[in-house]
C-alpha positions as CSV (number, residue, x, y, z in Angstrom):
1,X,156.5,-44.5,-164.2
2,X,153.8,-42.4,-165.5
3,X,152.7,-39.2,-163.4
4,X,149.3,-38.1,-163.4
5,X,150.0,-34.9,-161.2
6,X,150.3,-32.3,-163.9
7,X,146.1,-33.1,-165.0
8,X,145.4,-32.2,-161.1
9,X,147.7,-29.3,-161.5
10,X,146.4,-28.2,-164.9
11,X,142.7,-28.4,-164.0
12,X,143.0,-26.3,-160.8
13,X,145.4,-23.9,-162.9
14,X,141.9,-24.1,-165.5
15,X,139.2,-23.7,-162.8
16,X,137.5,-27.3,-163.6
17,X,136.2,-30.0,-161.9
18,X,136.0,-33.6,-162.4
19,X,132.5,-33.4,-162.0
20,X,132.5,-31.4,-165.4
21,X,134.4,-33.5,-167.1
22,X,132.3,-36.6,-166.0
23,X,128.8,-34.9,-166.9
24,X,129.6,-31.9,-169.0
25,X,132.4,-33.5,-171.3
26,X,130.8,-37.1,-171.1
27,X,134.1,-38.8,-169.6
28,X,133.0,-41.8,-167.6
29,X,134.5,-42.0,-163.2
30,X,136.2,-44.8,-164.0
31,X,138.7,-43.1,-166.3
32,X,139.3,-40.3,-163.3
33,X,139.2,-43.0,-161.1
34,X,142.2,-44.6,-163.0
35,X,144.2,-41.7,-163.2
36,X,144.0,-41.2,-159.4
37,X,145.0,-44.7,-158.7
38,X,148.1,-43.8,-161.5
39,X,146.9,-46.7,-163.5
40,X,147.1,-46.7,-167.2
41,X,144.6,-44.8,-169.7
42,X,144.7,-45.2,-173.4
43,X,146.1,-42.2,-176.1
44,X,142.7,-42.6,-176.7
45,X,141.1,-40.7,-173.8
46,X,144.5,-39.0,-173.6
47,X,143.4,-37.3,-177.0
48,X,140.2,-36.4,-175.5
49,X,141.5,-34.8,-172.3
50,X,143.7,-33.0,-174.2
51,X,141.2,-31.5,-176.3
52,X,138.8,-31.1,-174.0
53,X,141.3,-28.9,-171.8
54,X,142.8,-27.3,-174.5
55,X,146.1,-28.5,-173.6
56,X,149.4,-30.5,-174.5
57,X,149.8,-34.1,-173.2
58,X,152.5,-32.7,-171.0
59,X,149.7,-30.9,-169.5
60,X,148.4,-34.2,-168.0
61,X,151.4,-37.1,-168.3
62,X,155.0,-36.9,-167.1
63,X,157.3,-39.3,-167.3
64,X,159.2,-40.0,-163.6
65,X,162.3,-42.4,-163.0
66,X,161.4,-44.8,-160.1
């Protein structure tokens, strides 16, 4: 199963909001929404957050065994 905790972890490490990335970076609620329900999101906006926070997609996925 895909984790979403390191994004949470990464953006309080960073200082930001998702209010900044949903009106300063142009990333729509119901991608956040998504990711806090752990539902899928495509390597497209994966790309995007990762660029947007300057990070690695380890920075925001982890894989987890069930």
């Amino acid at each position: 199963m895909i984790s979403y905790k390191p994004f949470y972890e990464t953006l309080y490490k960073k200082g930001i909001t998702e209010y900044y990335l949903i009106f300063k970076q142009g990333f729509s609620a119901n991608t956040l929404h998504r990711i806090k329900k752990g539902e899928a999101i495509s390597t497209k906006t994966l790309d995007a957050l990762c660029y947007a926070l300057d990070c690695n997609v380890g920075d925001i996925i982890r894989f987890e065994k069930e």
